[in-house]
LOTI-490462 format. One line per 2 residues: for each residue y, z, x of N, C-alpha, C. Coordinates in Angstrom, 3 decimals, decimal comma, padded with zeros to 6 digits. Each point is the difference from the previous one (the first is absolute). Layout:
% residues N
Y/Z/X/Y/Z/X/Y/Z/X; ...
***
This chain:
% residues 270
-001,204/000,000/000,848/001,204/000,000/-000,848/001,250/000,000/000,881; 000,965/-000,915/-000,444/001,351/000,270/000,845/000,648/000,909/-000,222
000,752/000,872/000,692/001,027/000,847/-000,122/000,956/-000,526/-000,098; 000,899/000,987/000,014/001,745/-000,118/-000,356/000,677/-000,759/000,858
-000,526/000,586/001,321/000,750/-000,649/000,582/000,076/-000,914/000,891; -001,517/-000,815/-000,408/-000,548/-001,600/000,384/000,454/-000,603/-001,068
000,061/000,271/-001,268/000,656/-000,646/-000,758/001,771/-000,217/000,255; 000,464/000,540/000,429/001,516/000,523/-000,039/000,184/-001,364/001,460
-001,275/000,811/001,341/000,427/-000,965/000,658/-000,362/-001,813/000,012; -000,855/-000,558/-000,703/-000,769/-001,204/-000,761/001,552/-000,600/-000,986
000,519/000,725/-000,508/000,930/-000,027/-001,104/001,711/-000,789/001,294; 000,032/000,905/001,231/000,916/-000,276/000,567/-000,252/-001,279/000,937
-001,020/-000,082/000,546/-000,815/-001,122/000,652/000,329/-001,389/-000,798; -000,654/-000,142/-001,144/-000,120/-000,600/-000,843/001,543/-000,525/-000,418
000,992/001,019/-000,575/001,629/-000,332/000,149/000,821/-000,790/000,766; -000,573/000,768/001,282/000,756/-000,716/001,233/-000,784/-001,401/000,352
-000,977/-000,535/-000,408/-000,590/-001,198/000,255/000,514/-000,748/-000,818; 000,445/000,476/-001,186/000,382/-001,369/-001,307/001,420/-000,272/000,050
000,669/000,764/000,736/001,617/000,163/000,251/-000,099/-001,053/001,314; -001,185/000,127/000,956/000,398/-000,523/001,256/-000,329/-001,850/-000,388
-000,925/-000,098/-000,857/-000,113/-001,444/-000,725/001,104/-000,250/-000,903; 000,472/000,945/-000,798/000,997/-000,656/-000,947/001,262/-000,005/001,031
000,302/000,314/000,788/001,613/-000,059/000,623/000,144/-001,801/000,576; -001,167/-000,491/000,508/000,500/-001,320/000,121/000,112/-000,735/-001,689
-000,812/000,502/-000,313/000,453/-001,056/-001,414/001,222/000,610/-001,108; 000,468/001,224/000,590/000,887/000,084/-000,583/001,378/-000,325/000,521
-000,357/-000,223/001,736/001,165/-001,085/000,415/000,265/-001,393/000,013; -001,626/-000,255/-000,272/000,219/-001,114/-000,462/000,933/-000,834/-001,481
-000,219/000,942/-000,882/000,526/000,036/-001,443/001,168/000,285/-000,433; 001,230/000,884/001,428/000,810/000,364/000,188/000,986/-000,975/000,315
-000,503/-001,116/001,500/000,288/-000,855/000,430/000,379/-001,706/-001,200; -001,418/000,551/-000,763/000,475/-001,245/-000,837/000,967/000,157/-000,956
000,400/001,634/-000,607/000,883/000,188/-000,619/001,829/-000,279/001,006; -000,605/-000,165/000,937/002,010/000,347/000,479/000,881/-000,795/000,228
000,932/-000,153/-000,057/001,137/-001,050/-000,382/-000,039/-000,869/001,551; -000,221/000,688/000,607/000,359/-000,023/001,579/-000,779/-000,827/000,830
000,402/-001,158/000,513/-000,872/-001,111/000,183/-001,418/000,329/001,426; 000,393/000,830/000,541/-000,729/000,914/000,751/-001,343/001,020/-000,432
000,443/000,283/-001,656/-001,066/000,792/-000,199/000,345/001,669/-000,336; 000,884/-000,081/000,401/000,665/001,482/000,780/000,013/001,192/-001,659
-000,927/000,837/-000,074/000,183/000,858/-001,102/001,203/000,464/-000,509; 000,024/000,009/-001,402/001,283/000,790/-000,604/-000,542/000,807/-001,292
001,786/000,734/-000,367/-000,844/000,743/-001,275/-000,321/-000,463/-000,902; -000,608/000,101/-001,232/-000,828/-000,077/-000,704/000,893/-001,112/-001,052
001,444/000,496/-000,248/001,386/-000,559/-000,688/-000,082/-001,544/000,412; 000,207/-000,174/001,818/000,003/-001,051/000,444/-001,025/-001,303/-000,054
-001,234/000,491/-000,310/-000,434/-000,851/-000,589/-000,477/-001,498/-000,181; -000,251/-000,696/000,501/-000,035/-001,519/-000,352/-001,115/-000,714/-000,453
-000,252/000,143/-001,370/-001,127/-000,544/-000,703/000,005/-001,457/-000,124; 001,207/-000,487/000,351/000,488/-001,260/-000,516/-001,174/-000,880/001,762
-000,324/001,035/001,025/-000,553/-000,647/000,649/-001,395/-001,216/000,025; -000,355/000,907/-001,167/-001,096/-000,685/-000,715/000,116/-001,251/-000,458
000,880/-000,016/-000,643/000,236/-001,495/-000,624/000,577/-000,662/000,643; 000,341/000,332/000,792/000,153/-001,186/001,683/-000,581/-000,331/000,213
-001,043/000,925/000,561/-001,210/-000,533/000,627/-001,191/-000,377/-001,033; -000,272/000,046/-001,096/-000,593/-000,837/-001,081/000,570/-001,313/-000,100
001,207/-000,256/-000,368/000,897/-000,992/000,136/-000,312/-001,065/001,060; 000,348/000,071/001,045/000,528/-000,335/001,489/-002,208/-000,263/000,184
-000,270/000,546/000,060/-001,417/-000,740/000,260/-000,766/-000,333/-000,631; 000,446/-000,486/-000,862/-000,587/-000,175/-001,708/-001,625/000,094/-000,180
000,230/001,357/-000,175/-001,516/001,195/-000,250/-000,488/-000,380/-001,190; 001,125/-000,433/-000,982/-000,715/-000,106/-001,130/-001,253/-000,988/000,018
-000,371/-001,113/000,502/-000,779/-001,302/000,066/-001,379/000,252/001,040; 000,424/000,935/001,670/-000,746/000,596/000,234/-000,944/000,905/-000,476
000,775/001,171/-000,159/-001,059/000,713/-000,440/-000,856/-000,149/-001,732; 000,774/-001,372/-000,668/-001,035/-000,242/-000,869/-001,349/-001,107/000,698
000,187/-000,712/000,753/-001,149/-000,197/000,926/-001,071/000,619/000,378; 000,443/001,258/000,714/-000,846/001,243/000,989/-000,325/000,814/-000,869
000,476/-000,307/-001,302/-000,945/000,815/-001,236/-000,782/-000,879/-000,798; 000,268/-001,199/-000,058/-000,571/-000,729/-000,219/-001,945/-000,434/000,747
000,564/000,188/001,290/-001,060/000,007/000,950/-000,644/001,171/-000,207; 000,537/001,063/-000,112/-001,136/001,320/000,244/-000,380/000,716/-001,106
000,884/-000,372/-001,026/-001,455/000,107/-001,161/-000,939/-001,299/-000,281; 000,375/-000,286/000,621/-001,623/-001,303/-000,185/-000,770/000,537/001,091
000,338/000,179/001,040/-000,717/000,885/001,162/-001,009/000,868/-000,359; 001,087/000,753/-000,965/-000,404/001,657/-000,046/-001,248/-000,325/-000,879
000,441/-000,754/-001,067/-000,974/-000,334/-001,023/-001,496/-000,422/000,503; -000,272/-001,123/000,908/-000,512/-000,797/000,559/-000,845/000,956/000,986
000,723/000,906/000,938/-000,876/000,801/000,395/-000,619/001,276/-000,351; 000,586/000,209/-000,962/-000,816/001,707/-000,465/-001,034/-000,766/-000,812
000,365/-000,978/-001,071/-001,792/-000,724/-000,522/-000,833/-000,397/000,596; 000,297/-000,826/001,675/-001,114/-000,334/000,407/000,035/001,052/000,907
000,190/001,092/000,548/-000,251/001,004/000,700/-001,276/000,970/-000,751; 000,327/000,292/-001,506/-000,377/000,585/-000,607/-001,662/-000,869/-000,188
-000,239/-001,373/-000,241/-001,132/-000,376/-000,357/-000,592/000,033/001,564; 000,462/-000,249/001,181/-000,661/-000,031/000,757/-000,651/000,959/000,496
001,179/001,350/000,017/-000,204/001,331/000,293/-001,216/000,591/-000,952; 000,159/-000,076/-001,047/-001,379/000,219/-000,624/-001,274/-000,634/000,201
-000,184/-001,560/-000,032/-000,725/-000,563/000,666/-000,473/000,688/001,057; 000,334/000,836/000,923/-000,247/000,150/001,536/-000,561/001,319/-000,492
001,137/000,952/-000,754/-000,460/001,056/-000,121/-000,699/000,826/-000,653; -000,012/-001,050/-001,086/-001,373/000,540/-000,844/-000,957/-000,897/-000,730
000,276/-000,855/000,231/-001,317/-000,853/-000,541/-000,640/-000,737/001,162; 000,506/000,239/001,316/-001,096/-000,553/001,412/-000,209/-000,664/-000,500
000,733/-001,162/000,563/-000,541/-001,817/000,028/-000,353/-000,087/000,842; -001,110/-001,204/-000,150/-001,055/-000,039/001,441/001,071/-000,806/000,659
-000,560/000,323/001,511/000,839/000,167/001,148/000,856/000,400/000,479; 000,222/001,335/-000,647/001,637/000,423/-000,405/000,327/000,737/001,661
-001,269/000,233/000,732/000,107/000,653/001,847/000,830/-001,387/000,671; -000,137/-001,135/-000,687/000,283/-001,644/000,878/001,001/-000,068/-000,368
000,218/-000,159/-001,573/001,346/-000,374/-000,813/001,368/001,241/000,507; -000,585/000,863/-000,244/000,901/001,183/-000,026/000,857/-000,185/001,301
-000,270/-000,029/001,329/000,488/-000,512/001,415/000,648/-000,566/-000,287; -000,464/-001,331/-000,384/000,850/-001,167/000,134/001,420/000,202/-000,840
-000,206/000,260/-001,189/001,575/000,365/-001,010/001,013/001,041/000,958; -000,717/000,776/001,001/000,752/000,626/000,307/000,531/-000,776/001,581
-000,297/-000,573/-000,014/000,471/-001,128/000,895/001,862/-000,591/000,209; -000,534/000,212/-001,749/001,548/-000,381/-000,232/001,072/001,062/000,259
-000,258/000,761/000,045/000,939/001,587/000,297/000,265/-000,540/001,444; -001,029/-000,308/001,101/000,087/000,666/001,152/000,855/-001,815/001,090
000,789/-000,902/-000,651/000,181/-001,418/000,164/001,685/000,478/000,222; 000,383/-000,085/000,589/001,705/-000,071/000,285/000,166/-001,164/-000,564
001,356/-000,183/-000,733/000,557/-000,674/-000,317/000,950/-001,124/001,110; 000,494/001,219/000,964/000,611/-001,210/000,840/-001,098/-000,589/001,030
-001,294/000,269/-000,457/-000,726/-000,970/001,001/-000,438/-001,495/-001,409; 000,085/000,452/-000,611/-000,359/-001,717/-001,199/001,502/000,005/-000,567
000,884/-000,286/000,218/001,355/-000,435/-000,441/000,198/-001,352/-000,025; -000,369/-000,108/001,142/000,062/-001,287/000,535/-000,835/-000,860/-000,980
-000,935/-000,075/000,197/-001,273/-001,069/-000,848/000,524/000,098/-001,102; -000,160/001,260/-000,433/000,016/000,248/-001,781/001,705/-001,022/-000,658
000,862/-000,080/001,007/000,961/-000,391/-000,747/-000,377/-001,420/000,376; -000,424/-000,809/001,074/-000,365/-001,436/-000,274/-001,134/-000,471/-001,025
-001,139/001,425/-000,192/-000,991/-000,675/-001,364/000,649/000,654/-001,489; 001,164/000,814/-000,067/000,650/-000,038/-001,080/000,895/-000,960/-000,101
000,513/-000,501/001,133/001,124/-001,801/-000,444/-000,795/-000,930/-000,308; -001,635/000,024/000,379/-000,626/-001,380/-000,044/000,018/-000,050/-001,450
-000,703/001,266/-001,027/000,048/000,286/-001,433/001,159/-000,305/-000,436; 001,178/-000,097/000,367/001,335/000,361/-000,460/000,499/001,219/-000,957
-000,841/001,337/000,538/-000,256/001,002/-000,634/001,819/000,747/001,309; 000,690/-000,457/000,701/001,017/000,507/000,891/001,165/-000,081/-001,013
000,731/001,605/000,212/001,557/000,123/-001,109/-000,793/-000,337/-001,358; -000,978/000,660/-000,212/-000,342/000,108/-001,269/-000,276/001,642/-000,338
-000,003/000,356/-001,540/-000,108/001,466/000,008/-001,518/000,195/-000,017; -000,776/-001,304/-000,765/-001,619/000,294/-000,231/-000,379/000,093/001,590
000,386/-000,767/001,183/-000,808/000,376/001,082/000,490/001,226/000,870; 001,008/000,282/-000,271/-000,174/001,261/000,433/-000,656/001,710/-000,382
000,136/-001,077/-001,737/-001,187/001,252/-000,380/-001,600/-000,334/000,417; 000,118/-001,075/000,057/-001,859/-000,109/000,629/000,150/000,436/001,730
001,182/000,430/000,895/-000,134/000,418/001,185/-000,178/001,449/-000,366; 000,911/000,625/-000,646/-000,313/001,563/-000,155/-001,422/000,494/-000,628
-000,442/-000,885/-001,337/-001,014/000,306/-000,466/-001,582/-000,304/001,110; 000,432/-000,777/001,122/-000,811/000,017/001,068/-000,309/001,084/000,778
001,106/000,415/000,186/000,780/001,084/001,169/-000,635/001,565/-000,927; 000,236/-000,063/-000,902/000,043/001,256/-000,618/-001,512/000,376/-001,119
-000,806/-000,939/-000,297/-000,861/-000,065/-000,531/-001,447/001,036/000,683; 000,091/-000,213/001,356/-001,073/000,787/000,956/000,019/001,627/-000,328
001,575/000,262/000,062/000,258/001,201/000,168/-000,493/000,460/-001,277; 000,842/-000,575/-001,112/-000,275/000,279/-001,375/-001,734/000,376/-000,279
-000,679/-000,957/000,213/-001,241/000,197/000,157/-000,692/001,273/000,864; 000,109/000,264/000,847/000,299/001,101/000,852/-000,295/001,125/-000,543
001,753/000,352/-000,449/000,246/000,619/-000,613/-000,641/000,827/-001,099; -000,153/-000,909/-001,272/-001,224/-000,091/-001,520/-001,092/000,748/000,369
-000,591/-000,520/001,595/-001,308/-000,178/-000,104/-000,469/001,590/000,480; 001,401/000,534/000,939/-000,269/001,185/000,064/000,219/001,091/-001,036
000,711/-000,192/-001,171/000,486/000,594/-000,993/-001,699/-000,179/-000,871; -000,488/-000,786/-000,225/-000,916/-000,193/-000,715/-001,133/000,624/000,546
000,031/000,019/001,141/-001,244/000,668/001,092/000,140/001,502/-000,500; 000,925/000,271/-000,287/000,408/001,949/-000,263/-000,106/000,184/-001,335
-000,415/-000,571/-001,004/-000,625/000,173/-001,015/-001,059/000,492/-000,467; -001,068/000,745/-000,352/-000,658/000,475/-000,760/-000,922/-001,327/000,133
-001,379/000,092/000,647/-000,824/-000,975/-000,432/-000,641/000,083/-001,651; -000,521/001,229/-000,032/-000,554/000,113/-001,053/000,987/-000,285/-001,642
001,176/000,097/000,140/000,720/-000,696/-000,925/-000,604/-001,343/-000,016; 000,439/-000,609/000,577/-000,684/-001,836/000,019/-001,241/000,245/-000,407
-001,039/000,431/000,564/-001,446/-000,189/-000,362/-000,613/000,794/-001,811; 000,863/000,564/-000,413/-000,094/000,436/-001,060/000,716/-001,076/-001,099
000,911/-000,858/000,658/000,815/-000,405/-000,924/-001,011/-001,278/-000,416; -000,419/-000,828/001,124/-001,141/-000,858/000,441/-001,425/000,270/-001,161
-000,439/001,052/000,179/-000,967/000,738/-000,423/000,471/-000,387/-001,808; 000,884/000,190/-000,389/000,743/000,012/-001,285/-000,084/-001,478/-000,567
000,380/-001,172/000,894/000,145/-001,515/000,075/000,996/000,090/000,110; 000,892/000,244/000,674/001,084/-000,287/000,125/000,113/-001,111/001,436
000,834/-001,093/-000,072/000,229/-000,798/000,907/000,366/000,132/000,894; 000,175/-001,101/001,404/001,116/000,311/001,082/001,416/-000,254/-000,590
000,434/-000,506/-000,812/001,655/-000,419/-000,040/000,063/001,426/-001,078; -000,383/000,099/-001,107/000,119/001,180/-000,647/-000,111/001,824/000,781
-000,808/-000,678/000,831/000,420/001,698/000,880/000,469/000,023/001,112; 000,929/-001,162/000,362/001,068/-000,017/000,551/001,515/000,054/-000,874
-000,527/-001,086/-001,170/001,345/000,838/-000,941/000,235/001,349/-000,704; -001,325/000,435/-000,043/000,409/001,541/-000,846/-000,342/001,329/000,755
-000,889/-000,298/001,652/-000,134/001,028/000,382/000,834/000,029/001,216; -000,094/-001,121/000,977/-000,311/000,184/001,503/002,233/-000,346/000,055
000,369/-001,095/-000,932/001,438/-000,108/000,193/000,807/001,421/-000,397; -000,334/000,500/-001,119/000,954/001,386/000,073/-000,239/001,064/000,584
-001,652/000,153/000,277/-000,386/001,360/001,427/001,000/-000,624/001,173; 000,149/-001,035/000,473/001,147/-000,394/001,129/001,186/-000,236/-000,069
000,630/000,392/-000,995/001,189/-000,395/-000,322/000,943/000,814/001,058; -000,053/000,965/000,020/001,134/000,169/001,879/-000,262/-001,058/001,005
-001,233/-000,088/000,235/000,152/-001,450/000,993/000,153/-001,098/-000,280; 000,006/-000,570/-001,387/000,646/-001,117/-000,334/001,683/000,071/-000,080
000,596/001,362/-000,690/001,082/000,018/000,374/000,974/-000,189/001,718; -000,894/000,400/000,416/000,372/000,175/001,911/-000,017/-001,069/000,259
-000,904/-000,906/-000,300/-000,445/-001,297/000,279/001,512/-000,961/-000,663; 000,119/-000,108/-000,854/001,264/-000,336/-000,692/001,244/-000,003/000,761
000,208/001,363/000,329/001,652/000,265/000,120/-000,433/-000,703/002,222; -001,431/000,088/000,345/000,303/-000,477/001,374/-000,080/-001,660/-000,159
-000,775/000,049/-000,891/000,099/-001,516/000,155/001,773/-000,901/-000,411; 000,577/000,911/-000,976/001,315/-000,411/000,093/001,182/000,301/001,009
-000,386/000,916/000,465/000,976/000,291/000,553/-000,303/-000,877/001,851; -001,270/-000,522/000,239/-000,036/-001,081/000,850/000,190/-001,222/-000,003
-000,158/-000,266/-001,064/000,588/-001,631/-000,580/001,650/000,293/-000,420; 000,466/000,945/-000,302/001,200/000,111/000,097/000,721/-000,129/001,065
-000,134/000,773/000,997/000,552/-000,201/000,701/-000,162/-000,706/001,376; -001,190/-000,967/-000,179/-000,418/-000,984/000,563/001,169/-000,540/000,586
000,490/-000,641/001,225/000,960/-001,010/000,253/-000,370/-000,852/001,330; -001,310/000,093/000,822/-000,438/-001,054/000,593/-000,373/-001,287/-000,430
-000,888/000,294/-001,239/-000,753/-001,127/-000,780/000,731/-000,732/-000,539; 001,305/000,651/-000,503/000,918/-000,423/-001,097/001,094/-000,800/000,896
000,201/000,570/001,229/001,017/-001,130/001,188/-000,612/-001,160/000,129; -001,278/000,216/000,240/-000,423/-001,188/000,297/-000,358/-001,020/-001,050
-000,418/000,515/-001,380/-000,710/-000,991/-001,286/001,194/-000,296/-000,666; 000,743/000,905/000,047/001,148/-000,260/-001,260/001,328/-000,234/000,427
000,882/-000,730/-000,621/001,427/-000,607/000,330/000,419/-000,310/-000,869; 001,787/000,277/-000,249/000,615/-000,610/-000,818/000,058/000,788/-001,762
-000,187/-000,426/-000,637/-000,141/000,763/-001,387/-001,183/000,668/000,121; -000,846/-000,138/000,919/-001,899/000,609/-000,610/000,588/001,381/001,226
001,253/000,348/000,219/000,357/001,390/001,400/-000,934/001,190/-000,609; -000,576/000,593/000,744/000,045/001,406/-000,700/001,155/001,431/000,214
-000,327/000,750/-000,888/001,159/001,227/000,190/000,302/000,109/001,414; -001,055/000,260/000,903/-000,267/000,772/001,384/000,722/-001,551/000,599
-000,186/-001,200/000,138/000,879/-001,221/000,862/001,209/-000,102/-000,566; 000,139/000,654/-001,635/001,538/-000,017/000,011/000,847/000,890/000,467
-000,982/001,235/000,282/001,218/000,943/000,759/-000,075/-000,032/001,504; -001,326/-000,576/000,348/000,662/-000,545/001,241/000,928/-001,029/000,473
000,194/-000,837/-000,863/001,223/-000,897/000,501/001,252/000,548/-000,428; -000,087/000,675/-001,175/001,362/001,009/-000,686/000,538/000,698/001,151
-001,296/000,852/000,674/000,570/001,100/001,363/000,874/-000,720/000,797; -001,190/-001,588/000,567/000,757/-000,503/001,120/001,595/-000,263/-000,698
000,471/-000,665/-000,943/001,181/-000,272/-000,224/001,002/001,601/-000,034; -000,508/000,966/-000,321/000,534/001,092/-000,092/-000,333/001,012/001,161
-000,252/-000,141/001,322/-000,311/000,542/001,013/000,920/001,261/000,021; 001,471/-000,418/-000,005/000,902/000,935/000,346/000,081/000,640/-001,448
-000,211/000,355/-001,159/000,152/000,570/-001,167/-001,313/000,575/-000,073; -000,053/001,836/000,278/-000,979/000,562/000,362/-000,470/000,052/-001,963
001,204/000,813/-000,665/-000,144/000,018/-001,381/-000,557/-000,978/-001,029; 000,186/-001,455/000,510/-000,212/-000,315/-000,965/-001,957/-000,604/000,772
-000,371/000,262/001,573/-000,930/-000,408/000,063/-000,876/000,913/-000,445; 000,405/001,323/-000,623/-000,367/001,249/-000,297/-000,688/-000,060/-001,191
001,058/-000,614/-000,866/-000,053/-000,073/-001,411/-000,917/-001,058/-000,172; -000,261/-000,999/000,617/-001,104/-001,264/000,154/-001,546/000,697/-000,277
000,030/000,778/001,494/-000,847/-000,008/-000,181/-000,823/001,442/-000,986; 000,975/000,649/-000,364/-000,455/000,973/-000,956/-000,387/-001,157/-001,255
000,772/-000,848/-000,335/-000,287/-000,501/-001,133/-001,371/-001,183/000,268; -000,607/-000,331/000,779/-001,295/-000,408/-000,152/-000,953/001,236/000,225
-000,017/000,747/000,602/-001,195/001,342/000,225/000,592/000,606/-001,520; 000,518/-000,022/-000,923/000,331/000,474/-001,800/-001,933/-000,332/-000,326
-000,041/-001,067/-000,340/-001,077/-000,239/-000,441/-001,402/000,779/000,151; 000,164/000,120/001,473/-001,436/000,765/000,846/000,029/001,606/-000,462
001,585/000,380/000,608/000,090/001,342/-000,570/-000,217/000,466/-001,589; 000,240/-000,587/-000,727/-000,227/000,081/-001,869/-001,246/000,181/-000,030
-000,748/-001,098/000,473/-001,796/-000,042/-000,307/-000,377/001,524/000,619; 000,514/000,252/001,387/-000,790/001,016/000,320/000,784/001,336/-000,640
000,973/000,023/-000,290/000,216/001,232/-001,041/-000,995/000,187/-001,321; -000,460/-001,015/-000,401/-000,655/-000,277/-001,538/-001,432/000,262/000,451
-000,279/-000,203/001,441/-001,129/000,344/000,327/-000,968/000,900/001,221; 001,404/000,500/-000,343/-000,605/001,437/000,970/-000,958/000,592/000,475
000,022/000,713/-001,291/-001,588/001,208/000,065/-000,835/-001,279/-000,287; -000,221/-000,962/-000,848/-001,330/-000,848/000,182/000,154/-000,696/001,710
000,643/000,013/000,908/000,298/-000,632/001,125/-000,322/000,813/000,861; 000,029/001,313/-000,101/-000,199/001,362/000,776/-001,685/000,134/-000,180
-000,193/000,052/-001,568/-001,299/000,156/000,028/-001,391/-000,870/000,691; 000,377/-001,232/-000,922/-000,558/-001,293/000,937/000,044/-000,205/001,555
001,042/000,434/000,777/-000,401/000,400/001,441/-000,865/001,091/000,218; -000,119/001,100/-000,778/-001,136/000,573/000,468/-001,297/-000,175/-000,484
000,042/-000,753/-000,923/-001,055/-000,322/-000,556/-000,615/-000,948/000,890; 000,876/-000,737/000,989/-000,259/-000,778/000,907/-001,162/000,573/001,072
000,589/001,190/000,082/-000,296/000,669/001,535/-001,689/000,245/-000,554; -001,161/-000,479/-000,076/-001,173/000,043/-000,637/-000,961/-000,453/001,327
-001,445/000,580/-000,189/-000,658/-000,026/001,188/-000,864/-001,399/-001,273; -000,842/-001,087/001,179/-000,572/-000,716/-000,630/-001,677/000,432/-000,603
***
């Protein structure tokens, strides 16, 4: 049992760690508020909200970031379903060869990107799948599909065998006891799975320099060219980029404790 005053000291530990993370982002948030082309904090009166709509304005976010949402809920979508059928596949209904198969999917996790950049963008021009939004969702859903799978397969592994074999025992199917048993026993790790899979296709901006141009920009290439034009305007590169990380931060407020939980639900022996 803890005492008083492991709790008391856990309590101060704990304080001083969330203060020492929130002080950059609360200078960060400071900076984008201030009139002062530097950045330079003021009081609370002084103010400059109007920075925002500069920098919405001036790098026209609006068209971006309907793109990069565009892209990552098809992402998101795309990989938690086939994460989820594969992950089960692997993890509880053992498909034959799943010691051969299983490797190989994870193959895809372990492939750098800047070592196939190269190829991948001359056999995506040969398709004429280049500055399109569908091929860059078939690069992420490449990229991100292994993990997803991964992922499922360990969530599904930490399940209760004898649930399945009773349900089986009953007639119940594989797609039916994946829809009524095995998807909501995992629902923290499908949530986790979600908010990472968006929040990497969000803020993706290698794939997106290189595939996309012109109207198809995403959020993350529009505030990088926004910055470069605004180098010397600390505020409004402030306010930039608070206003594309909006999106990431919302999801993970909404999904917290399922985001908290699902990581530990992660931490599972096989």
């Amino acid at each position: 049992m803890i005492s008083k005053t492991e709790r008391v000291v856990n309590y101060v530990v704990l304080t001083f760690l969330a203060l020492l993370v929130l002080f950059p982002i609360g200078s960060f948030l400071l900076s984008a508020l201030s009139p002062d082309r530097s950045g330079k904090p003021v009081g609370v009166g002084d103010f400059a909200w109007g920075n925002f709509a500069t920098a919405w304005r001036d790098a026209d976010f609006s068209r971006a970031m309907a793109v990069s949402m565009i892209i990552a809920v098809v992402v998101v979508a795309g990989q938690v379903l086939l994460g989820l059928l594969g992950g089960y596949a692997f993890g509880v209904l053992g498909v034959v060869g799943d010691k051969v198969l299983f490797p190989i999917v994870l193959l895809g996790m372990m492939i750098s990107l800047e070592a196939i950049i190269v190829p991948l963008y001359y056999q995506f021009r040969s398709f004429g799948l280049t500055n399109t939004i569908p091929g860059i969702i078939l690069i992420h859903l490449g990229m991100g599909v292994p993990f997803g799978v991964f992922w499922m397969r360990a969530a599904f592994r930490a399940l209760p065998r004898s649930a399945f074999e009773s349900a089986e025992m009953d007639g119940a199917g594989p797609l039916r006891m994946l829809r009524s048993m095995a998807a909501p026993m995992a629902k923290p790790a499908i949530y986790t799975l979600i908010l990472l899979s968006f929040m990497w296709t969000w803020n993706d901006y290698f794939l997106s320099l290189v595939f996309l141009h012109g109207d198809n920009q995403t959020a993350t290439v529009a505030l990088g060219v926004f910055q470069g034009k605004y180098v010397t305007q600390i505020n409004l590169m402030a306010a930039g980029g608070l206003i594309v990380a909006a999106p990431v931060l919302a999801l993970y407020v909404v999904f917290q404790r399922k985001f908290i939980s699902g990581m530990l639900a992660g931490a599972i022996k096989e």
